[in-house]
N, C-alpha and C positions, 0 to 999 in steps of 0.2 A: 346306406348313407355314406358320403363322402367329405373330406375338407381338401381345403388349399391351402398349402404353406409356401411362404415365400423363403427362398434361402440366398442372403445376400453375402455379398464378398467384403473384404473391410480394408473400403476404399473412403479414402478422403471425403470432407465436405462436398471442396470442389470437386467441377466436373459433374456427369450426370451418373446418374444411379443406376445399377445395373442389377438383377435377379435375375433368378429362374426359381420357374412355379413346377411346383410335386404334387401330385394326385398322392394323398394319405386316408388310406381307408378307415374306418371308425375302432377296427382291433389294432392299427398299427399307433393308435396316438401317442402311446409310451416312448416313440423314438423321437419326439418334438423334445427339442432344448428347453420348452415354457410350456406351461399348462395349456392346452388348446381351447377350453373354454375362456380363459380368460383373454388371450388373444384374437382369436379369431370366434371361436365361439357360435353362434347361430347368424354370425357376417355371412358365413358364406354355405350357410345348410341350406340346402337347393329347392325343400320347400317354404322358407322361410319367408316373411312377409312381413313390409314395413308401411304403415300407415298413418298418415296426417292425418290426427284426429282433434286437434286446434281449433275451437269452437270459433273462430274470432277470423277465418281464413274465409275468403267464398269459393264455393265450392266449382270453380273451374282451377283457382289455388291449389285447393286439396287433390282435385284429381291430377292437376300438373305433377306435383312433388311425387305422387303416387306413383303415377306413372315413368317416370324416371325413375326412382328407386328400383322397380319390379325391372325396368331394363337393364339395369344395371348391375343387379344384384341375379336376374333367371334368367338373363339374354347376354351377360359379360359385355355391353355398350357401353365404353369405359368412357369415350368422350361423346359428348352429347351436345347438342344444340335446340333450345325450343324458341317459338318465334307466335310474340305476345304484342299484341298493338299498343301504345302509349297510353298513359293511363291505366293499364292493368294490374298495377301492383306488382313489378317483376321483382323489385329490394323484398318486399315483403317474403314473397316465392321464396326465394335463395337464403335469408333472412333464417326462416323457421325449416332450408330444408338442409342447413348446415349440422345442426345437431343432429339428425336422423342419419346423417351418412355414416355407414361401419367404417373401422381404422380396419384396415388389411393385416396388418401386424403391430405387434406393440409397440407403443410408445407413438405411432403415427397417428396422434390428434389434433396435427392444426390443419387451417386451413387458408389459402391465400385467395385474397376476393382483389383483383384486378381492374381498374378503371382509368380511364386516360384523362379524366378533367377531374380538379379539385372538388366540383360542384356534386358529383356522381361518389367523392368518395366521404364525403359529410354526409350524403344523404343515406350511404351504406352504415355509417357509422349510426346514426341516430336508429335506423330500422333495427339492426342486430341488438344494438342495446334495449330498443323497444321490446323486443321479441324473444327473448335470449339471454341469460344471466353468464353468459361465453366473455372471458379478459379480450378484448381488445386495443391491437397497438395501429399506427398511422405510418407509416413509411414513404414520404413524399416529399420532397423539397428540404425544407426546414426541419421537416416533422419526422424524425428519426426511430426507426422502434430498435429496441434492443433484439426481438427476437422472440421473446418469451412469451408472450400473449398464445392464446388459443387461436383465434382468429388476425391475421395482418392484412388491413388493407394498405393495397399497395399502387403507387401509382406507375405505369407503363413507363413514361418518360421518365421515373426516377431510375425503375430496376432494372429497366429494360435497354437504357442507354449504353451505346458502344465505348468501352471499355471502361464502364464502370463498375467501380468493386461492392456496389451496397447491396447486390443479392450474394454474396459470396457469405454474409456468415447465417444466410439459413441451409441447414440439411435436409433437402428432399426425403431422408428416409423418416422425418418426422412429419408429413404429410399427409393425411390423407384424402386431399382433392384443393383443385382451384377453381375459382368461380371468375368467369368474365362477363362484366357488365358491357354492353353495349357490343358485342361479340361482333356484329361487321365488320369492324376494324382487325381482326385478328390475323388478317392477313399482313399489316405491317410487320418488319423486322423486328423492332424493339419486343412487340410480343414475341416472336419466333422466336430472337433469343431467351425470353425467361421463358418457355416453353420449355426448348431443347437443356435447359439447366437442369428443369426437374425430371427431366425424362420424359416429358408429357408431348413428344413430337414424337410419337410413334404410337400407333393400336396398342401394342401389346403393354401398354403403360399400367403403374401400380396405382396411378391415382385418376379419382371422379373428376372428369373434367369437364365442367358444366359451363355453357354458355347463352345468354339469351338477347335477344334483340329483336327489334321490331318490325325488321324486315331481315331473316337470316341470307335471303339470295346477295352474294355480291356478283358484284359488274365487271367484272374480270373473269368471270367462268368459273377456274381452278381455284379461285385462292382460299374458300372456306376447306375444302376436303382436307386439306395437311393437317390441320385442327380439329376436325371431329369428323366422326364417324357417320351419325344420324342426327337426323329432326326428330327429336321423340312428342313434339307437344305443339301444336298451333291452335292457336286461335285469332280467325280473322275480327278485326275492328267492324263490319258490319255487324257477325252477331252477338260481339257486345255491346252494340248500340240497340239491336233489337233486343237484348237481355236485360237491356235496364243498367247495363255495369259502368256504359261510357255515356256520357251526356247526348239529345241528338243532335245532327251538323243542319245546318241549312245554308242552300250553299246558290250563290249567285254568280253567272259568270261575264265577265265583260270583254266584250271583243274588241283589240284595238288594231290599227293598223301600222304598227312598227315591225317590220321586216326586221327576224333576226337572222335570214339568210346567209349574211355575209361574216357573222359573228363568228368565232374561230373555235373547237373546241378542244380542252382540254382534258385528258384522263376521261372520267364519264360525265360529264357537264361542260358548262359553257365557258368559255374563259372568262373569267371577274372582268380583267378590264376591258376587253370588249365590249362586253355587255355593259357595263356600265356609260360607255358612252352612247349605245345605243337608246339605253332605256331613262339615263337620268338627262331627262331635256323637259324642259318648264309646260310643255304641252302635255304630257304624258302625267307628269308627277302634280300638274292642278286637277286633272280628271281623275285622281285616285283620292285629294281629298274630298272633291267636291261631291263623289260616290259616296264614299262615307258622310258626308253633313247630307245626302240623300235618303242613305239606307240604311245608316247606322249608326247617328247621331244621337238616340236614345240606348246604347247599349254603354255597357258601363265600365270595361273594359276592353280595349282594343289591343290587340298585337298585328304588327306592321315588321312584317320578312322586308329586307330590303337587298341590293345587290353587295355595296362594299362604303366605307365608310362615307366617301363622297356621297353617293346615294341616300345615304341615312339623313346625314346633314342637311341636304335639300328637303327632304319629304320632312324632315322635324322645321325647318323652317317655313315653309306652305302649308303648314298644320296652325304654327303660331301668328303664322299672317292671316287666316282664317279667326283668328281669337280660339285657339283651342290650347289647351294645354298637353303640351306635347313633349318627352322628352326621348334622347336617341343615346345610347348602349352599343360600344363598339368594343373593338380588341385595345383601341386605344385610350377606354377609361378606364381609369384608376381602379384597382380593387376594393377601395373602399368605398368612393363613389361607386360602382357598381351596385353593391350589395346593398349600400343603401336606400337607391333607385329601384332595386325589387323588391325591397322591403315597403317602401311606400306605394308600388304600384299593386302589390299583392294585397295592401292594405286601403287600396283604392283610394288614394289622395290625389289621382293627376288618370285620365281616362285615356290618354292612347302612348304606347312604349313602341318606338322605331328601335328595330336593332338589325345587325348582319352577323350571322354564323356562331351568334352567341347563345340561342335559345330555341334550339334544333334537337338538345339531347338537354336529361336530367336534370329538367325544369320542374318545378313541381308549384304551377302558381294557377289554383281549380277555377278561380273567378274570371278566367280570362274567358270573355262571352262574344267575341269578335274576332276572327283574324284574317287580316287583308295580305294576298297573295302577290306582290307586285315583286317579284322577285322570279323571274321563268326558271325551270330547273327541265335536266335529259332525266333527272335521278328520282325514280320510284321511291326510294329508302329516304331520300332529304325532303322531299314532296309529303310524306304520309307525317315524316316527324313533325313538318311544320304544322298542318294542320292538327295534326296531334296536341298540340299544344291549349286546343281551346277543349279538348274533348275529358277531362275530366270531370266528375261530378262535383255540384256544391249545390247548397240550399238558394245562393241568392241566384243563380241561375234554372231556367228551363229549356235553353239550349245554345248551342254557338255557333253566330252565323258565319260561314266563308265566303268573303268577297276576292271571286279568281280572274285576276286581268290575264287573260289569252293572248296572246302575240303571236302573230303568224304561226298557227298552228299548220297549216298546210304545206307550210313549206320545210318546217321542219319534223318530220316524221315521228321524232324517237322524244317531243315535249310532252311533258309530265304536265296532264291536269285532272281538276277535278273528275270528270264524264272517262277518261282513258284508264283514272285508277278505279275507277268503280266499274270500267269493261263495257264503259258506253262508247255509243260513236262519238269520236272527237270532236266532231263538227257540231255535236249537240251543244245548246245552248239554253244555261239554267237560270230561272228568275223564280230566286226562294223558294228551291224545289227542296222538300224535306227526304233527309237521305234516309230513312226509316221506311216513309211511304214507299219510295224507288224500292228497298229492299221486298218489299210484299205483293206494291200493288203493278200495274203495267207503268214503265216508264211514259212520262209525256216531255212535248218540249214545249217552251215557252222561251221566247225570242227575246232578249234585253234590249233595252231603248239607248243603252249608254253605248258611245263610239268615240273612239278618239279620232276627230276630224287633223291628221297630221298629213302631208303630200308624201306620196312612198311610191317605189315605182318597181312594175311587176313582168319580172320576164318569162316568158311562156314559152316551150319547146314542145311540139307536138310531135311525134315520131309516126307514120302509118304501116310499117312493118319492121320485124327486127332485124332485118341487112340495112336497115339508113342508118342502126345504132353501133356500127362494130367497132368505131372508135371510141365510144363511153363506154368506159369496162366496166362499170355498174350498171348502166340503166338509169342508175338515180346520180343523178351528180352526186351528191353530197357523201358519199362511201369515197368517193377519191382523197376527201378533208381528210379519212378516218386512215385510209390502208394504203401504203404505196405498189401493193401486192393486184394482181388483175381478177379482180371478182366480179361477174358476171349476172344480171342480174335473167332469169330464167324463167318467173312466173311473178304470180302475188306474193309478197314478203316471201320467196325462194331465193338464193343466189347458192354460186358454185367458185369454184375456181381451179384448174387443172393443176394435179402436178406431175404430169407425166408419167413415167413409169410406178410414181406412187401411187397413182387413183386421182380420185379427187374427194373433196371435201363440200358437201351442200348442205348450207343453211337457211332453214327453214322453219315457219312459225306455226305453231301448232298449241290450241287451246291457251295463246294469249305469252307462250312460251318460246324463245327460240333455242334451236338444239344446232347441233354439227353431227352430221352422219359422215362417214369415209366411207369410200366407194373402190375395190381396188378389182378389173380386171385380170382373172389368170387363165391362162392359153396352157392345153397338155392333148398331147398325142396318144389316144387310145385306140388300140386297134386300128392301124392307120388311117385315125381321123380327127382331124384337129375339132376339141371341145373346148368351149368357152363358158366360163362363169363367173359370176360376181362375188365377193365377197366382203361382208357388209358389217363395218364398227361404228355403234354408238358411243361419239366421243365424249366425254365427263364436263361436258361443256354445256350450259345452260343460264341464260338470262331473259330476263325482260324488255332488255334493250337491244337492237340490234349494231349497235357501235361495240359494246361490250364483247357481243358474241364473236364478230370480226375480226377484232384487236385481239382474242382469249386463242382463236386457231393461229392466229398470225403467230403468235409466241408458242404455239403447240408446232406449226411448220419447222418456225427454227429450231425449235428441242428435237427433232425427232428424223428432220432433216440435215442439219449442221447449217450452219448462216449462210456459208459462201453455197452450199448445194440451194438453199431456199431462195435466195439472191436472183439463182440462173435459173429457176423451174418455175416462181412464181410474181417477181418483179415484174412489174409494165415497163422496166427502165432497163429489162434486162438488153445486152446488144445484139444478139441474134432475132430479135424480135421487129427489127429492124431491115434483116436481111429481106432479100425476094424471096415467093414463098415457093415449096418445091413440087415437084411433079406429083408425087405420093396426093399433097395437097389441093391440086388442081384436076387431078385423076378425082379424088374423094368428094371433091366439091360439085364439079360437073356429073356426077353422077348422083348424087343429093337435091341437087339445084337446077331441075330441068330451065327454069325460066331465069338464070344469071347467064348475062350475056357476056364476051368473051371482053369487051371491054369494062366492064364492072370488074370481071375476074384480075384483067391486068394492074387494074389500081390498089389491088391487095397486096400488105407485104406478106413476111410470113407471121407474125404476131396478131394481124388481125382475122389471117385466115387459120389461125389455131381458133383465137376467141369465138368466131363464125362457127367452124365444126361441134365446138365446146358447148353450145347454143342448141345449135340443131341434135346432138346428141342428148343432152339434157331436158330436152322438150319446150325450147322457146319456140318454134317456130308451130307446135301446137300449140302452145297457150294463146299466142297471137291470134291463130285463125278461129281457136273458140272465143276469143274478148271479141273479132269482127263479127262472131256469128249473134254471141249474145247484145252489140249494140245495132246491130240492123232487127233484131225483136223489137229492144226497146224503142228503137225510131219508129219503127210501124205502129206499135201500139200509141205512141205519143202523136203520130198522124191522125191516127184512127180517134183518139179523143178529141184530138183539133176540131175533125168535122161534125162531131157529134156535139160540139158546144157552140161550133156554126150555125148547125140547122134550129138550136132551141136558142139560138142567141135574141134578144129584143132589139132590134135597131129603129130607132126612130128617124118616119119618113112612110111613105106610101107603102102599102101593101103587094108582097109581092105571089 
C-alpha cells in the first residue's frame, strides 16, 4: 500500500499554487510533518471506495457521483466534465457530492461552486443547504463573503473580472475542488482566469474539478479541453424521458416560408438583429399565435423563445390582441419585476410568458407544459436548453408539447430543430409526434397543415460537374459567410482545404459528428527510389456543427502556421492566387483531365487551377461520377414506376 503527500513551498496567497507529489510508502509515514491518517488518510488508499448512499438521490445521481469519485480518486481524472440533460437534477448531483470529495491535504476543505447568473447561484444556495449542513457564503455583486464558509458560491463575472482584486483573499491551498455550473461556458476568460488563480488550468492540478452541463460539446472545437480532461458521466434526454425522470415532449413542427439565407452569422448562431428583422414581421408573428389558439390553447402553461426584445414585444402584443393574457421578460425588466413575473407564472396566474435569452439556463419552473420555438437557432446546446425548459416533472402535467416553426431549413444546413436533434431527416415533418414512441417504435411522418403564406424568392444553382464549380471554393456558398480561407467542398458533408507543403486538413461528418483530419505528404529516397507516404493527424477538433468546425481549424491554421504564413497558404484573397497558373500546373491538369480543352485550361488562373487539382486529388471528381451514376438508377427506376402506374391507370372513355 501506498500514499501521496503533497509538499508545497510558502508562497503567498496570491498567485497560483505550486506542489510537487511524493510517492510515501506505508513504512515511511513517520517522515510526514502531520499524522497521515488524519490528512490524507484512505483519500488516497488505491483500493478505496466512495459511495452515494443517500436514499433521497435517483439512482442515475448515485451512480453519476459514484462514478466520478472512483475516477478521480483510481484513475487520478482530476478535472472532469459530465453532460446531464435539463431537468436532471445536476445542483442536487454536486449538492450531495461536495461532502464526499477527500481534501488532499490539511486544512483543504472548501469548496468554490462557480455560476455566471444570479439565478443559477440561489438556486445552488437553496440545494446545498437542502442537502448539506456545509457553512455557506455568496460572493457576487453586492453579496460579499468573507471567505470563511466551507462552501463559496461564487459568481464568474464577480471573481473572474479583469483586474479585479475579490478573488485575491481566497488561498487555493485551502481548497479542495471547484465546481462549475453550466460548464459550456468555461471557455470564457473571466473563467480562465479564476482557473489559472487556483492552479486548476493545468492536469496536473491539486484540486476536483468538476463540471456539468447539458450539452458539454462547445462550437469552437478547442475550447472545453484547457478545462478538463474527460466526460466521466452522460446521459442523454431521450432516455430520461423513456425512464420516467423527464416528462414526455410532443412535438409539432410548422413549416414556414421566410428565407433566412441572407441572415448574417455571428460566432455559432445567427445574428440577433438580423434575424430579427427577418422573423419579427406581423405575417409570421399572427401564425404563431393563431398555432397556439389551435394546438395549444388548452395547455396551461406556455413558454414563448423569442429573437430580441423587439421580438418579444410584438408576439406579447398579438397574444393580448388575441384576448390572451400574455406577459414578455427581457434583459430590460426590472429585477424585481422579473422575479415577480416568474413567481406568478410558476404560480400559474397568466398562461403564456414571451421572453429572449432569459430562460435558456437555470430555470427551474416544472409546470411549464408548452413551449413554442419561434426563435431559429445554428446552436444544438441553446436549442435542447429551450426546449428543456418544458421537460421537467410535475403532477399537474402529463407531458409538454413543442410547437417548432422551421424556417428555410434547406437553405440553411447547420439549423437546429426538433427532427435534426433527435438524428432525423430534417425535412421531416412532425404533427404531435410523441418523442417517446419515436424513441421505441419506427419513426413515421405526418405532414402539418399550418404554412406561412408570405412571398419569398428562391434562387437555385445547379452545377452538372465539378469543373463548372472551381470558382465557389466551398461548394456550398454559405462556408464563404463563415471562412475567408479556400475550403473546398469534395463529397457529402466532406470539405478540405490545401496548405501546401503543410498537407492539408479535411473535414468530415461522421456518425452525426464532424472532425479535422491532417493529411501531410512525405517524399524520401530509398535505395534509389523515391517513396511516398502519408501521414495522418487526428486533430482535437470536434463539433456538431459544421461553421464551428471550420472556424476551430481556421484558428488551429493560424496557431500552428503563423498569421502572415496562413494568410499566403490558405486565403482566397491571397495575391498569387491570382497570378497565371504555371506549367507544372497545366502539365498536371492535361494529364488528369483528358477531356479539358485547351481553351477551358487557358481561363484558369493559378488559384483556381490549385483548387481544381485539390479536387481531383481529394476525390471530387469521384464523388461526382458516383452521385451521376446513383441519380440515372433512381431516374430509371422512377420511369419504370411511371409506366407501370400507366398501364393499371383507370381513364375514363372508350376502351382501349
Amino acid at each position: 500500500m501506498f500514499y501521496l503527500s503533497f509538499m508545497f513551498e510558502q508562497l503567498p496567497w496570491r498567485g497560483v499554487l505550486e506542489f510537487r507529489k511524493t510517492t510515501i510508502r506505508n513504512s515511511e509515514r513517520v517522515c510526514l510533518n502531520f499524522p497521515i491518517r488524519k490528512s490524507l488518510g484512505s483519500v488516497v488508499q488505491v483500493n478505496m471506495r466512495y459511495s452515494s448512499t443517500l436514499t433521497y438521490l435517483r439512482p442515475y445521481q448515485k451512480e453519476c457521483i459514484d462514478t466520478c469519485l472512483s475516477k478521480f480518486l483510481d484513475h487520478k481524472v482530476n478535472r472532469q466534465i459530465v453532460s446531464l440533460p435539463v431537468g436532471s437534477g445536476k445542483t442536487v448531483i454536486f449538492s450531495n457530492l461536495i461532502k464526499q470529495i477527500p481534501s488532499p491535504f490539511p486544512d483543504a476543505d472548501k469548496v468554490l461552486v462557480l455560476a455566471h447568473r444570479e439565478e443559477l447561484i440561489d438556486q445552488a444556495f437553496s440545494q446545498i443547504k437542502k442537502h448539506s449542513d456545509l457553512s455557506i457564503e455568496i460572493d457576487q455583486g453586492g453579496r460579499r463573503a468573507k471567505g470563511d464558509a466551507e462552501v463559496i458560491l461564487g459568481s464568474v463575472n464577480t471573481l473572474g473580472k479583469l483586474e479585479s482584486h475579490r478573488i485575491e483573499k481566497y488561498n487555493p491551498s485551502h481548497f479542495k475542488a471547484i465546481i462549475i455550473d453550466e460548464a459550456h461556458h468555461v471557455a470564457a476568460s473571466s473563467y480562465r482566469r479564476i482557473l489559472k488563480y487556483f492552479g486548476a488550468d493545468k492536469k496536473e492540478t491539486h484540486l476536483f474539478v468538476w463540471g456539468c452541463s447539458a450539452t458539454v460539446r462547445r462550437y469552437d472545437g478547442l475550447a472545453l479541453i484547457n478545462a478538463f480532461d474527460e466526460i466521466t458521466y452522460h446521459k442523454d434526454f431521450l432516455d430520461m424521458i423513456r425512464e420516467k425522470w423527464l416528462c414526455n415532449l410532443r412535438v409539432t413542427t410548422i413549416k414556414t416560408n421566410v428565407d433566412l439565407s441572407k441572415v448574417r452569422s455571428y460566432k455559432e448562431d445567427f445574428h440577433m438583429n438580423d434575424l430579427s428583422k427577418y422573423l419579427n414581421v406581423d405575417s409570421r408573428n399572427n401564425v404563431i399565435v393563431r398555432t397556439y389558439l389551435e394546438l395549444a390553447a388548452q395547455r396551461k402553461s406556455t413558454l414563448v423563445f423569442g429573437v430580441d426584445i423587439k421580438h418579444i414585444e410584438s408576439l406579447t402584443a398579438i397574444f393580448k390582441k388575441y384576448g390572451l393574457d400574455a406577459r414578455g421578460i427581457s434583459s430590460k425588466t426590472k429585477s424585481h419585476i422579473r422575479a415577480e413575473t416568474l413567481k406568478e407564472f410558476k404560480e400559474g396566474k397568466f398562461p403564456v410568458l414571451v421572453n429572449c435569452g432569459i430562460l435558456t439556463e437555470g430555470t427551474d419552473i416544472p409546470n411549464i407544459d408548452c413551449v413554442i420555438m419561434s426563435r431559429p437557432t445554428k446552436s444544438p446546446v441553446l436549442f435542447q436548453q429551450m426546449i428543456g425548459r418544458g421537460m421537467r416533472l410535475s403532477p399537474e402535467k402529463e407531458d409538454c408539447l413543442v410547437l417548432d416553426f422551421i424556417d428555410s431549413y434547406s437553405q440553411i444546413p447547420d439549423l437546429v430543430t426538433t427532427p435534426t436533434l433527435l438524428g432525423l431527416d430534417p425535412t421531416m415533418e412532425m404533427k404531435d409526434e410523441n418523442l417517446e414512441s419515436l424513441y421505441v417504435h419506427k419513426k413515421k411522418e405526418k405532414k402539418s397543415k399550418i404554412t406561412i403564406d408570405t412571398p419569398t424568392k428562391i434562387h437555385i444553382t445547379e452545377y452538372s460537374n465539378p469543373f463548372e464549380i472551381i470558382d465557389d471554393c466551398s461548394g456550398a456558398k454559405y462556408i464563404g459567410s463563415i471562412s475567408e480561407n479556400v475550403w473546398l467542398r469534395v463529397g457529402e458533408d466532406s470539405y478540405v482545404i490545401s496548405l501546401q507543403s503543410y498537407g492539408t486538413i479535411k473535414v468530415k461528418k461522421e456518425n452525426g459528428t464532424y472532425c479535422a483530419i491532417k493529411r501531410k505528404k512525405i517524399s524520401r529516397m530509398v535505395k534509389g527510389t523515391m517513396k511516398h507516404y502519408y501521414v495522418i493527424e487526428n486533430l482535437p477538433i470536434t463539433s456538431d456543427s459544421l461553421f464551428s468546425t471550420i472556424r476551430a481549424c481556421d484558428r488551429w491554421i493560424k496557431e500552428k502556421c503563423g498569421i502572415k504564413t496562413a494568410n499566403t497558404i490558405a486565403s482566397r484573397y491571397a495575391k498569387w492566387r491570382n497570378h497565371p497558373l504555371t506549367k507544372q500546373q497545366t502539365n498536371w491538369l492535361k494529364k488528369k483531365l483528358v477531356s479539358l480543352s485547351e481553351e477551358e485550361l487557358n481561363r484558369l488562373n493559378k488559384g483556381q487551377a490549385s483548387n481544381l487539382m485539390t479536387k481531383i486529388i481529394e476525390g471530387a471528381e469521384r464523388n461526382w461520377k458516383l452521385k451521376q451514376k446513383q441519380r440515372l438508377i433512381v431516374e430509371k427506376k422512377k420511369e419504370k414506376e411511371k409506366k407501370k402506374k400507366e398501364k393499371y391507370k383507370v381513364k375514363v372513355g372508350p376502351l382501349k
